[in-house]
PDB file of N, H, CA, C and O in Angstrom:
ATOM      1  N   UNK A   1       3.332   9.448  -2.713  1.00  0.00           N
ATOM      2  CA  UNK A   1       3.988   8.411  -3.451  1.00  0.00           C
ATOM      3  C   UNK A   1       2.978   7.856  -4.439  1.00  0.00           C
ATOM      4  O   UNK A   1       1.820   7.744  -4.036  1.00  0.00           O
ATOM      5  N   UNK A   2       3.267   7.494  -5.681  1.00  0.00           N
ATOM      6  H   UNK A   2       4.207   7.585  -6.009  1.00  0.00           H
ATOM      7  CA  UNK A   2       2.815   7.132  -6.815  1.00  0.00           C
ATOM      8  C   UNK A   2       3.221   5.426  -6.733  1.00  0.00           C
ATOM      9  O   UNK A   2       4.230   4.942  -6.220  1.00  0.00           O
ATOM     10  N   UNK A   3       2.065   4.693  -7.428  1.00  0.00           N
ATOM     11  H   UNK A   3       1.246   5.087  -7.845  1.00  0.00           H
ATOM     12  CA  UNK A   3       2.448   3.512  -7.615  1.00  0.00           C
ATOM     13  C   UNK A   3       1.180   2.327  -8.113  1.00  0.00           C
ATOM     14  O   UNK A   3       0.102   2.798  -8.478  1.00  0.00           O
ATOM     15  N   UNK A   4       1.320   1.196  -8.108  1.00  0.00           N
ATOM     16  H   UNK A   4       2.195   0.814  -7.812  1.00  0.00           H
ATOM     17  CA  UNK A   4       0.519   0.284  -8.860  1.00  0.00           C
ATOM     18  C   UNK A   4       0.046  -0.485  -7.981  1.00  0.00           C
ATOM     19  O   UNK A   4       0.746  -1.444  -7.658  1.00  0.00           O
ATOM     20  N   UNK A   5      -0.965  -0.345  -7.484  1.00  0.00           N
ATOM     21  H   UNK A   5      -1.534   0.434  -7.747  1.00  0.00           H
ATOM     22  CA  UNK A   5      -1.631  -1.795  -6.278  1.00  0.00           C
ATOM     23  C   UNK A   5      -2.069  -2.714  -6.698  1.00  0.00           C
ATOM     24  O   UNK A   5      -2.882  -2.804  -7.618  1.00  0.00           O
ATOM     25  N   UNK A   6      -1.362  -3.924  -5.786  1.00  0.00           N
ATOM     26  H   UNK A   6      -0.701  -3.851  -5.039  1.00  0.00           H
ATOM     27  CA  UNK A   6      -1.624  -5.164  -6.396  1.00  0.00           C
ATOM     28  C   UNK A   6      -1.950  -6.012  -4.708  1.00  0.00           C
ATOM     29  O   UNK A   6      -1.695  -5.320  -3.723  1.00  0.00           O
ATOM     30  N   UNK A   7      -2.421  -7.264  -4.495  1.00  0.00           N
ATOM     31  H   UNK A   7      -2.628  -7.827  -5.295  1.00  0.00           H
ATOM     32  CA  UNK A   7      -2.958  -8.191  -3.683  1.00  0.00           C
ATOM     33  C   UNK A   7      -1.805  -8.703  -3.258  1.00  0.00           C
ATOM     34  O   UNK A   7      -1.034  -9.157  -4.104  1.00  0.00           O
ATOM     35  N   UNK A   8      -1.509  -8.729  -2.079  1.00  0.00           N
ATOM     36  H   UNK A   8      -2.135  -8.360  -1.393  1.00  0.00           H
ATOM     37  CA  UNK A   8      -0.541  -9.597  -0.923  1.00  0.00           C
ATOM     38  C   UNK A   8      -0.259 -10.481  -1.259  1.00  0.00           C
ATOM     39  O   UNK A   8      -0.810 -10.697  -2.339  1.00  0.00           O
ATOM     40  N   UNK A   9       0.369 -11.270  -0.954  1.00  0.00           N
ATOM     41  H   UNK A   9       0.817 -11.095  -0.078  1.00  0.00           H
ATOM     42  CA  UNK A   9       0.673 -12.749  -0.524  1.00  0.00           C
ATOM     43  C   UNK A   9      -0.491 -13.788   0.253  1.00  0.00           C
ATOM     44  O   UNK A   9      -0.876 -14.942   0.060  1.00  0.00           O
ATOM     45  N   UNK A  10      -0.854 -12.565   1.353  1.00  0.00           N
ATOM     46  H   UNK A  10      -0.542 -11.628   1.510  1.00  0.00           H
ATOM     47  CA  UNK A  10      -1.774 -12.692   2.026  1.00  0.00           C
ATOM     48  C   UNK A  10      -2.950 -12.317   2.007  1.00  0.00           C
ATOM     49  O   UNK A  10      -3.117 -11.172   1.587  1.00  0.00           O
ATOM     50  N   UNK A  11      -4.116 -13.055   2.413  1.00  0.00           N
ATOM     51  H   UNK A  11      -3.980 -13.985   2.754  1.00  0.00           H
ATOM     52  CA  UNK A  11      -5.417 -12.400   2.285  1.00  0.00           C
ATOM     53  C   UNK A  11      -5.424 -11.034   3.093  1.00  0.00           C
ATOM     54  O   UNK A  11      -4.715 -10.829   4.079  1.00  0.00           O
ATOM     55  N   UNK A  12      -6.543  -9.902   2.411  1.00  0.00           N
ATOM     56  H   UNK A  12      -7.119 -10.068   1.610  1.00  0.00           H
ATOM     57  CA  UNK A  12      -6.314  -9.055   2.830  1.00  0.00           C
ATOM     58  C   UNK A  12      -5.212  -7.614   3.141  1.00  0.00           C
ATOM     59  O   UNK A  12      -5.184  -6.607   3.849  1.00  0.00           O
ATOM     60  N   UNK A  13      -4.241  -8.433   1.908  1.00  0.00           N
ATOM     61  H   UNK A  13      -4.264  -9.252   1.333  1.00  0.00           H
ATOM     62  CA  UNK A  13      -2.895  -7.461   2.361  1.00  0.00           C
ATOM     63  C   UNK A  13      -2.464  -6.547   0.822  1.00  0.00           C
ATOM     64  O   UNK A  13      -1.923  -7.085  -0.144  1.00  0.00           O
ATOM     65  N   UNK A  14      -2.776  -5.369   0.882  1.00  0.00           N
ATOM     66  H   UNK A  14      -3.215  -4.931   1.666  1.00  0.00           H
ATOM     67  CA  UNK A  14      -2.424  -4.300  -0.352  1.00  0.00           C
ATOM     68  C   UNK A  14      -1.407  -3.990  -0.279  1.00  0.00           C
ATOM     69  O   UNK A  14      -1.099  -3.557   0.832  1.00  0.00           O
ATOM     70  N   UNK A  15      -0.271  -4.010  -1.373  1.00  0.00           N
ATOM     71  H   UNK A  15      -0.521  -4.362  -2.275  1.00  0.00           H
ATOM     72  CA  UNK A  15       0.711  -3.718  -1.763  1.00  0.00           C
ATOM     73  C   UNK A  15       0.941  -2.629  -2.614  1.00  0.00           C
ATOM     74  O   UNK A  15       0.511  -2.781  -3.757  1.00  0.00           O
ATOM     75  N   UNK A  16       1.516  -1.548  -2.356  1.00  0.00           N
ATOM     76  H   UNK A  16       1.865  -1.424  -1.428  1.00  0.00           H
ATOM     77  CA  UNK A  16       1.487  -0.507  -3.937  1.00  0.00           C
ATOM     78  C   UNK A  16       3.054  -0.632  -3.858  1.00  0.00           C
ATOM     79  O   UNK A  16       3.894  -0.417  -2.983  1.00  0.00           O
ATOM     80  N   UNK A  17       3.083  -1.266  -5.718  1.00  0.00           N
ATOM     81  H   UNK A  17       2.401  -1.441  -6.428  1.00  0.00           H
ATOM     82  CA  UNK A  17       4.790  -1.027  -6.033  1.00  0.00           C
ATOM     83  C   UNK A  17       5.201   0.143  -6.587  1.00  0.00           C
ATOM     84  O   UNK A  17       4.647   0.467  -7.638  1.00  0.00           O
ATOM     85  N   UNK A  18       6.275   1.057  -6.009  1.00  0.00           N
ATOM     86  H   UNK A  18       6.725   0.793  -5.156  1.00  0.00           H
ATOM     87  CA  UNK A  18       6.244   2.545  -6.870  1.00  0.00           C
ATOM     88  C   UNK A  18       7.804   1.736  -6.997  1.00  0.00           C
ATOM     89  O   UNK A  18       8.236   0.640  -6.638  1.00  0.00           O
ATOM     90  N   UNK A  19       8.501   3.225  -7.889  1.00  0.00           N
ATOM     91  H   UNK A  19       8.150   4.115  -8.181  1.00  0.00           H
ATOM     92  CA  UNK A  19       9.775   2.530  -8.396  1.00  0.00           C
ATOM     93  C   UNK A  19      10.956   2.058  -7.181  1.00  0.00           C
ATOM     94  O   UNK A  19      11.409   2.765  -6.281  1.00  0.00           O
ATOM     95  N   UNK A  20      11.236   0.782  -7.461  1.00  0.00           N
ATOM     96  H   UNK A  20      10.868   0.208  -8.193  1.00  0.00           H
ATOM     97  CA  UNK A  20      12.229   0.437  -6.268  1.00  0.00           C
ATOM     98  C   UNK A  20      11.681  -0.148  -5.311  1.00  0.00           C
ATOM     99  O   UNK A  20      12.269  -1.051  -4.716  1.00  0.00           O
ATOM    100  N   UNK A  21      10.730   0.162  -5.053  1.00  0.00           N
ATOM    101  H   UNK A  21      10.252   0.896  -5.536  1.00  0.00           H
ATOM    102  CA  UNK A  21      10.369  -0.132  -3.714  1.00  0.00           C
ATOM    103  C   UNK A  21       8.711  -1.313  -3.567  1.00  0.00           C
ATOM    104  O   UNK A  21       8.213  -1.278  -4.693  1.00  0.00           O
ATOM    105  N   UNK A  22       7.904  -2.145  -2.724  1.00  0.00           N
ATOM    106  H   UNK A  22       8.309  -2.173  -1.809  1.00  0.00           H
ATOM    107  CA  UNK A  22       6.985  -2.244  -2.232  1.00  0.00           C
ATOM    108  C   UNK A  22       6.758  -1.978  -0.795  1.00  0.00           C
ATOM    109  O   UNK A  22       7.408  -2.106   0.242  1.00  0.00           O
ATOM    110  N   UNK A  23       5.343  -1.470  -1.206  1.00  0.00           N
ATOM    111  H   UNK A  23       4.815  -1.366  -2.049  1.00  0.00           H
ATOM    112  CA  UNK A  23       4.834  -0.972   0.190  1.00  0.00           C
ATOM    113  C   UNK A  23       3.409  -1.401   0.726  1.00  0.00           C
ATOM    114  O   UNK A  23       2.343  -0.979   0.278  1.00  0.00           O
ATOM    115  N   UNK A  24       3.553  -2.257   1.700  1.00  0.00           N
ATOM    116  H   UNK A  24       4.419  -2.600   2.064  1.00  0.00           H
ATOM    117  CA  UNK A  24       2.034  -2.479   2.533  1.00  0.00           C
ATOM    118  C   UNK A  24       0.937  -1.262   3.209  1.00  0.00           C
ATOM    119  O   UNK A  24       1.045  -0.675   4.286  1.00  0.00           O
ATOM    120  N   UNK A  25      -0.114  -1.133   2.179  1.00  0.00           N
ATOM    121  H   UNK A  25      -0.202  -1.609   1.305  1.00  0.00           H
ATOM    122  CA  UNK A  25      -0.642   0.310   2.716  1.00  0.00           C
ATOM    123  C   UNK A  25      -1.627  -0.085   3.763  1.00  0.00           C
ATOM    124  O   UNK A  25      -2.552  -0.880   3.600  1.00  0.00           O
ATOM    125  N   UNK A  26      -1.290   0.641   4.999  1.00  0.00           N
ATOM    126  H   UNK A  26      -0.539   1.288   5.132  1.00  0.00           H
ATOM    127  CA  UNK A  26      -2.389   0.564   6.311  1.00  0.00           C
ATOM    128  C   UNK A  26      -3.346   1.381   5.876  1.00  0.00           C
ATOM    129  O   UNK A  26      -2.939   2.463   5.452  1.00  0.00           O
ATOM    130  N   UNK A  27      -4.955   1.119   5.842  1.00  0.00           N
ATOM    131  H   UNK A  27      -5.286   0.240   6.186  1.00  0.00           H
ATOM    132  CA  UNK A  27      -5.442   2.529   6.176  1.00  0.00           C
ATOM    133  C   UNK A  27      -6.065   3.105   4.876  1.00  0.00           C
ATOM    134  O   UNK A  27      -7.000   3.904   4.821  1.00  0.00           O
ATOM    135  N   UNK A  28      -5.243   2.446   3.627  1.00  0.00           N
ATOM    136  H   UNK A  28      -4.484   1.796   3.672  1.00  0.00           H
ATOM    137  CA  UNK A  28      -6.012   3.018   2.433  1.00  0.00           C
ATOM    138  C   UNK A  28      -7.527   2.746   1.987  1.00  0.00           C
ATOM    139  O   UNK A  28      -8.128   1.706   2.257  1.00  0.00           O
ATOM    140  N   UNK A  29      -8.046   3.789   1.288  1.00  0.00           N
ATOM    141  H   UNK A  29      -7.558   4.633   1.068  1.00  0.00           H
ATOM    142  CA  UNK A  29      -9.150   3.578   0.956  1.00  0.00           C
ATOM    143  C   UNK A  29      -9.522   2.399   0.040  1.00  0.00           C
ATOM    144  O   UNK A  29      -9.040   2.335  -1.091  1.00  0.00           O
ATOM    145  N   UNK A  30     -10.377   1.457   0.506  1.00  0.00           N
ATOM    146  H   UNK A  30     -10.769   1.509   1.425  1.00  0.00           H
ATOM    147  CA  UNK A  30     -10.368   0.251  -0.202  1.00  0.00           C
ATOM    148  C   UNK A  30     -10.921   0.514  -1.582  1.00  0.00           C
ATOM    149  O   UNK A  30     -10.383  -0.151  -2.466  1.00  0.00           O
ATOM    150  N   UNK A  31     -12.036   1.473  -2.020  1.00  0.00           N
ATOM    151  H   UNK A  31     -12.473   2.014  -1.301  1.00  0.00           H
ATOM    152  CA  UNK A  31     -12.897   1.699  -2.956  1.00  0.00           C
ATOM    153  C   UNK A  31     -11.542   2.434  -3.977  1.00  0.00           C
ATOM    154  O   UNK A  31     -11.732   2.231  -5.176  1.00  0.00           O
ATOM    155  N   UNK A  32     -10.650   2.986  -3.755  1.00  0.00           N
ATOM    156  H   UNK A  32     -10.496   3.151  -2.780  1.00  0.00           H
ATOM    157  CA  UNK A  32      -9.615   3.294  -4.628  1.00  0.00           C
ATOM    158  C   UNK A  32      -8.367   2.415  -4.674  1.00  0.00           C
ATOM    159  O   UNK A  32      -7.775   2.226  -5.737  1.00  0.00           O
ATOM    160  N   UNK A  33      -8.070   2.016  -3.817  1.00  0.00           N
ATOM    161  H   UNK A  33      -8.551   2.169  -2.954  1.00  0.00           H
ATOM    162  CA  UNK A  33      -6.942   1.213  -3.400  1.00  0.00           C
ATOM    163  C   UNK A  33      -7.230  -0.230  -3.914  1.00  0.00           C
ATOM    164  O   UNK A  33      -7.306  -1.162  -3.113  1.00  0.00           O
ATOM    165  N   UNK A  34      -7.408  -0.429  -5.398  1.00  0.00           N
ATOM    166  H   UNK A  34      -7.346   0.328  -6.048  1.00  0.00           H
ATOM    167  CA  UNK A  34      -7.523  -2.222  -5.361  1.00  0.00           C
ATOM    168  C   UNK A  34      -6.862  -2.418  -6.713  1.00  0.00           C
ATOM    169  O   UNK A  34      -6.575  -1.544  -7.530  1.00  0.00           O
ATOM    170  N   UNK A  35      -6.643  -3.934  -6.809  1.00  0.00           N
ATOM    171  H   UNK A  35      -6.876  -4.644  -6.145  1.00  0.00           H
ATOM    172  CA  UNK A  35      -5.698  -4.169  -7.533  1.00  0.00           C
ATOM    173  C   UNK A  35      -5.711  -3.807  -9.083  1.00  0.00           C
ATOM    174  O   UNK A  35      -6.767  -3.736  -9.712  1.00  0.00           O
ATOM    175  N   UNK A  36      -4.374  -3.567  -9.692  1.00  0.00           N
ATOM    176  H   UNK A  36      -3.517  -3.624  -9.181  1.00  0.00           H
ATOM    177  CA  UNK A  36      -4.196  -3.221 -10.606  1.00  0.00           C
ATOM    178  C   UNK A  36      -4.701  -1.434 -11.055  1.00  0.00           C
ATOM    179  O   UNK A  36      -4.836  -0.966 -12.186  1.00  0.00           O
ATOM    180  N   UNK A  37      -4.862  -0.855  -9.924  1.00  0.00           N
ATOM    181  H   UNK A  37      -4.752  -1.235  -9.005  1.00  0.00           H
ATOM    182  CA  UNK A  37      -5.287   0.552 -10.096  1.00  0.00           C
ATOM    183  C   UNK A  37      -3.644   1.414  -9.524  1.00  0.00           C
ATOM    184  O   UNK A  37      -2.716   1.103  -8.777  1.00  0.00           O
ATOM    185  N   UNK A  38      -3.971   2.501 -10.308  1.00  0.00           N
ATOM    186  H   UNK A  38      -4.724   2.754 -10.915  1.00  0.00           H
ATOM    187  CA  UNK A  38      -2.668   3.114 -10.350  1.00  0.00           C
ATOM    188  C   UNK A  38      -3.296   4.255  -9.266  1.00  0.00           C
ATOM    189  O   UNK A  38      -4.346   4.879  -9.419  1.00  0.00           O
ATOM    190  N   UNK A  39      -2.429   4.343  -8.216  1.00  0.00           N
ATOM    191  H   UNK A  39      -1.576   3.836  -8.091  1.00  0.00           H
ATOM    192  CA  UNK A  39      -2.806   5.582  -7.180  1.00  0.00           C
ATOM    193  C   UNK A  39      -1.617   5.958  -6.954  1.00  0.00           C
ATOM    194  O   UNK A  39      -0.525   5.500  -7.291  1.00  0.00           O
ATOM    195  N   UNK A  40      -2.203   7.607  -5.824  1.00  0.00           N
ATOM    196  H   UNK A  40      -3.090   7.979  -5.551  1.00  0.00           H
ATOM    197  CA  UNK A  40      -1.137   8.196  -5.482  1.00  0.00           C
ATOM    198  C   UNK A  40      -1.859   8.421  -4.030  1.00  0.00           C
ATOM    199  O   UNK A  40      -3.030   8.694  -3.766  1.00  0.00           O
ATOM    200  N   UNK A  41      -0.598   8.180  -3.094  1.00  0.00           N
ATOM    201  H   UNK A  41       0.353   7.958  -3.309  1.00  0.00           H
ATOM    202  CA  UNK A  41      -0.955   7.852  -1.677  1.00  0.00           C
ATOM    203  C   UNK A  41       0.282   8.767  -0.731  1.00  0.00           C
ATOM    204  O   UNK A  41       1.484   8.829  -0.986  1.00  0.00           O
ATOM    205  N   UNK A  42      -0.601   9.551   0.632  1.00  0.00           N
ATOM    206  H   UNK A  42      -1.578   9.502   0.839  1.00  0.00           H
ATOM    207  CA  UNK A  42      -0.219  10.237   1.106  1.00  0.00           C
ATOM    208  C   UNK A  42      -0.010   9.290   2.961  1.00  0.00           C
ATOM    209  O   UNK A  42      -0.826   8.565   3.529  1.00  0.00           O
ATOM    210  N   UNK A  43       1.170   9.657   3.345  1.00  0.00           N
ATOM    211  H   UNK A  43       1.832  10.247   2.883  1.00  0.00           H
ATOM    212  CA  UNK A  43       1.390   9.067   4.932  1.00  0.00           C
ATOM    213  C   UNK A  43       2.566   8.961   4.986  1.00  0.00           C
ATOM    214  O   UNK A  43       3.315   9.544   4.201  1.00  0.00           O
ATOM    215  N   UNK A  44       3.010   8.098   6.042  1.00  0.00           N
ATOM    216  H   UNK A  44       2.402   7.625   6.679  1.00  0.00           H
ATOM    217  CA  UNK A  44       4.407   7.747   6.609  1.00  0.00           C
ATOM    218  C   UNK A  44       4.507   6.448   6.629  1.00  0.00           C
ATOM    219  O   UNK A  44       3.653   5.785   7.218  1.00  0.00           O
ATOM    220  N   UNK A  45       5.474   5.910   6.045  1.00  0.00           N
ATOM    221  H   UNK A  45       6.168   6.449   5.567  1.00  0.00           H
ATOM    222  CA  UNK A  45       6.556   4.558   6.235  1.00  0.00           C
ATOM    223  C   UNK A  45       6.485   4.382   7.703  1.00  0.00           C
ATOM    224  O   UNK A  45       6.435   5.314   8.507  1.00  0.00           O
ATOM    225  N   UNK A  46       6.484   3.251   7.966  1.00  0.00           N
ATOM    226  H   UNK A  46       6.524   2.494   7.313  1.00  0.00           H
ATOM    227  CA  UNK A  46       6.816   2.683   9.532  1.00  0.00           C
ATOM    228  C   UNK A  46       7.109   1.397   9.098  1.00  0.00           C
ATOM    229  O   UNK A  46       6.195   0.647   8.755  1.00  0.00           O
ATOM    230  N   UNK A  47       8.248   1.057   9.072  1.00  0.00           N
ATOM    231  H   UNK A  47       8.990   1.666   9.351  1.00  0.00           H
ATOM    232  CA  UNK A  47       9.162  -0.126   9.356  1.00  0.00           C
ATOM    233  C   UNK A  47       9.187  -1.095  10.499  1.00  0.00           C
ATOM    234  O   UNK A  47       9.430  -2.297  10.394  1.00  0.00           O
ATOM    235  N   UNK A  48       8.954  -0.551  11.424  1.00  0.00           N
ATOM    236  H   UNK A  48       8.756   0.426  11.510  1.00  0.00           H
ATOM    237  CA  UNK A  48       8.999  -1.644  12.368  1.00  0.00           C
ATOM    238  C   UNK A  48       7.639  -1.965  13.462  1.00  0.00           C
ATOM    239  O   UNK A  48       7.481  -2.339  14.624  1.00  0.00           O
ATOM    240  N   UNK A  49       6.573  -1.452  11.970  1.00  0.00           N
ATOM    241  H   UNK A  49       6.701  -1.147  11.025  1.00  0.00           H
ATOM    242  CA  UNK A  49       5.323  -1.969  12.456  1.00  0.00           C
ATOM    243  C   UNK A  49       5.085  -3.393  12.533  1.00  0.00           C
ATOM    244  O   UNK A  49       5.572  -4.221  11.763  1.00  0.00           O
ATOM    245  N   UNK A  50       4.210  -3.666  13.625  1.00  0.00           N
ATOM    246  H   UNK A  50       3.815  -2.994  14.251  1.00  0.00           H
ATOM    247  CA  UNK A  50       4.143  -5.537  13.472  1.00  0.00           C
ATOM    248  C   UNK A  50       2.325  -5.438  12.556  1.00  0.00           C
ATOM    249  O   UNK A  50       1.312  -4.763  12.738  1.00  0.00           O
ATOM    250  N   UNK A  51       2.769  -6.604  11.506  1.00  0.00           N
ATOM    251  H   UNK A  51       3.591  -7.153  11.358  1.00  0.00           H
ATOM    252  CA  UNK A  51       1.551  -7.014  10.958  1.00  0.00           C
ATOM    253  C   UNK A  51       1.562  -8.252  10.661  1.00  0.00           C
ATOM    254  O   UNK A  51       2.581  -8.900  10.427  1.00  0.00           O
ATOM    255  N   UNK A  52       0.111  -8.787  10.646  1.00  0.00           N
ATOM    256  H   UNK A  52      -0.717  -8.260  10.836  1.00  0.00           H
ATOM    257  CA  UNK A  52       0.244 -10.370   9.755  1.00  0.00           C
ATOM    258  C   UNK A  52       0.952 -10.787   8.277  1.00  0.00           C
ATOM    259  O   UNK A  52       1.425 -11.851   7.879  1.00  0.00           O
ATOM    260  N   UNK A  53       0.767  -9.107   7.481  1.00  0.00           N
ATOM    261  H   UNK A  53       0.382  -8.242   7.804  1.00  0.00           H
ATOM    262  CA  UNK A  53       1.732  -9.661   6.054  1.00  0.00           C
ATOM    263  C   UNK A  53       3.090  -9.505   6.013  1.00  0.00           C
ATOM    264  O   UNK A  53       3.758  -8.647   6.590  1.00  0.00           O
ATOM    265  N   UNK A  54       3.449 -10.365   5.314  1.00  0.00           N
ATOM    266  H   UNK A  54       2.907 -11.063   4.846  1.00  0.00           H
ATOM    267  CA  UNK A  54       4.837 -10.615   5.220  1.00  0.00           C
ATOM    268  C   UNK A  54       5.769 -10.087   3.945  1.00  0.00           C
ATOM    269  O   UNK A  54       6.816 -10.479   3.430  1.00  0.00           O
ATOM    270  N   UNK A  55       4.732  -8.860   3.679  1.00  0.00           N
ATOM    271  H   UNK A  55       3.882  -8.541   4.098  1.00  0.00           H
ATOM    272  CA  UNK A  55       5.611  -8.420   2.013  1.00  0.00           C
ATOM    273  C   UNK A  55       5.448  -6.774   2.655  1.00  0.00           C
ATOM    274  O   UNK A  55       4.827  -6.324   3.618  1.00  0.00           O
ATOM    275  N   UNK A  56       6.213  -6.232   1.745  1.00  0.00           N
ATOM    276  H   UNK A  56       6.717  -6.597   0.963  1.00  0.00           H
ATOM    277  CA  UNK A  56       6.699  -4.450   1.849  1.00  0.00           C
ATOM    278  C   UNK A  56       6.667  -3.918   2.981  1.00  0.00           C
ATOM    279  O   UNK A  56       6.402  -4.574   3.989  1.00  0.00           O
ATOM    280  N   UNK A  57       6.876  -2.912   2.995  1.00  0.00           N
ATOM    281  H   UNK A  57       7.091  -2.380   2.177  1.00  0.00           H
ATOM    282  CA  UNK A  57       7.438  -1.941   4.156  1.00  0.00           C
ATOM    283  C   UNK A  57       5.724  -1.402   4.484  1.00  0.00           C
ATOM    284  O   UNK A  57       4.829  -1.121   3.686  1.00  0.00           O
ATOM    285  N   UNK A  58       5.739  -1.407   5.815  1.00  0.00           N
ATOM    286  H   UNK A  58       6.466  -1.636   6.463  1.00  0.00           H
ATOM    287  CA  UNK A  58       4.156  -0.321   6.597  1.00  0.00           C
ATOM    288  C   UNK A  58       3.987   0.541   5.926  1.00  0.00           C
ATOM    289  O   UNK A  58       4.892   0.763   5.121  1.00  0.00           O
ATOM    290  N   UNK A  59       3.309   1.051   5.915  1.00  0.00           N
ATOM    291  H   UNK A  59       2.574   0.870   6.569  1.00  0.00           H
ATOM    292  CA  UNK A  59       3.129   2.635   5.198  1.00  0.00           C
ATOM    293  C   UNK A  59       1.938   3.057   5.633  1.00  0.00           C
ATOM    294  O   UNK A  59       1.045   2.306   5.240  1.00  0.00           O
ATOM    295  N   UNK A  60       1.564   3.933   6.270  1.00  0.00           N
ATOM    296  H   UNK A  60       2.290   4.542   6.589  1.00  0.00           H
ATOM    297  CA  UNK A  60       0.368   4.411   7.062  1.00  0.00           C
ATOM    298  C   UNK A  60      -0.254   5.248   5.939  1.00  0.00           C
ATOM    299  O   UNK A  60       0.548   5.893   5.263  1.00  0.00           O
ATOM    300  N   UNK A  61      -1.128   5.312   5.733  1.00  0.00           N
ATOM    301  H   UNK A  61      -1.780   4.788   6.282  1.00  0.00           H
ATOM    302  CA  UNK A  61      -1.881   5.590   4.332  1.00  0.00           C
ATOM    303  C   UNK A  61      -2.730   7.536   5.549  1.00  0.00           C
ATOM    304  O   UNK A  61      -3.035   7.702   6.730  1.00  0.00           O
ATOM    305  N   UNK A  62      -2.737   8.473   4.276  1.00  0.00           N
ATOM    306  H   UNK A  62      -2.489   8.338   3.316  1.00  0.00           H
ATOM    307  CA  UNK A  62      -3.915   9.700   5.531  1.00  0.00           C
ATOM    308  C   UNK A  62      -4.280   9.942   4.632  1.00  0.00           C
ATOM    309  O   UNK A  62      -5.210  10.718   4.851  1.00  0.00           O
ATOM    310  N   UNK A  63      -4.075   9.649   2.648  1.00  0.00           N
ATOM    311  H   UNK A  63      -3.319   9.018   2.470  1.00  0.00           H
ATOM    312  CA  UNK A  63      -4.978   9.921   2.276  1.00  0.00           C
ATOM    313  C   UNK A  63      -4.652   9.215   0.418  1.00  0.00           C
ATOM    314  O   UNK A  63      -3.470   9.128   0.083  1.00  0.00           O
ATOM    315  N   UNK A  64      -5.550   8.859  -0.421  1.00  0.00           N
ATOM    316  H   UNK A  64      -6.510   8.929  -0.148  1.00  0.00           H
ATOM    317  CA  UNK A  64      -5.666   8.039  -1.042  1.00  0.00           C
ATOM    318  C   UNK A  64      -6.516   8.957  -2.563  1.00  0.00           C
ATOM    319  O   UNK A  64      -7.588   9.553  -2.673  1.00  0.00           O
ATOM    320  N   UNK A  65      -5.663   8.733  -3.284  1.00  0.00           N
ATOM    321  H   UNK A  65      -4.793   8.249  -3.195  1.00  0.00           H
ATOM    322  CA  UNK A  65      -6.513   9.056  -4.837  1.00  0.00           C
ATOM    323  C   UNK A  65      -5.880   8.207  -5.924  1.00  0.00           C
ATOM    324  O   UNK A  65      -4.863   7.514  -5.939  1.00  0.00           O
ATOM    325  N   UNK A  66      -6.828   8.489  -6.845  1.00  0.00           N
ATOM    326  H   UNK A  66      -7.654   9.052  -6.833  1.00  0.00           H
ATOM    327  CA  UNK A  66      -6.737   7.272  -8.305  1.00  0.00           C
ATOM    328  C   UNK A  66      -5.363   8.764  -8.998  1.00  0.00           C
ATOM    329  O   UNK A  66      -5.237   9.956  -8.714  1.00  0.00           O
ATOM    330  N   UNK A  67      -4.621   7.836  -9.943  1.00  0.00           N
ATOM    331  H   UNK A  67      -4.723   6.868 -10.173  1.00  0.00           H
ATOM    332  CA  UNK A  67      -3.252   8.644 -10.120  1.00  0.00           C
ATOM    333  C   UNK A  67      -3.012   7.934 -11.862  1.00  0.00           C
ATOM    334  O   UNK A  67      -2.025   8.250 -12.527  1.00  0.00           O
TER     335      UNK A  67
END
């Protein structure tokens, strides 16, 4: 999935918006994964993960590049 990372709501909480959708990435590489960088990110959605942030869907991150 392709998309634009931007900063939580919450401290600590990465968001990548691709079209339609936001997604809370678990797991991504922080050194690529920061705001306003355009990546493309590999894993699985999990929805009914429990976390402290309160914006987008889980998304288990396995692997992370600049896009």
């Amino acid at each position: 999935m392709r998309g634009t990372v931007s900063a939580g709501v919450e401290a600590g909480c990465t968001i990548l918006t691709a079209p339609g959708e936001q997604y809370l990435l678990l797991g991504a590489d922080p050194a690529i994964a920061v705001a306003g960088a355009m990546v493309e990110v590999s894993g699985k959605p999990d929805p009914g993960a429990m976390t402290t942030c309160q914006q987008g869907t889980p998304f288990h991150v396995t692997s992370t590049r600049r896009g």
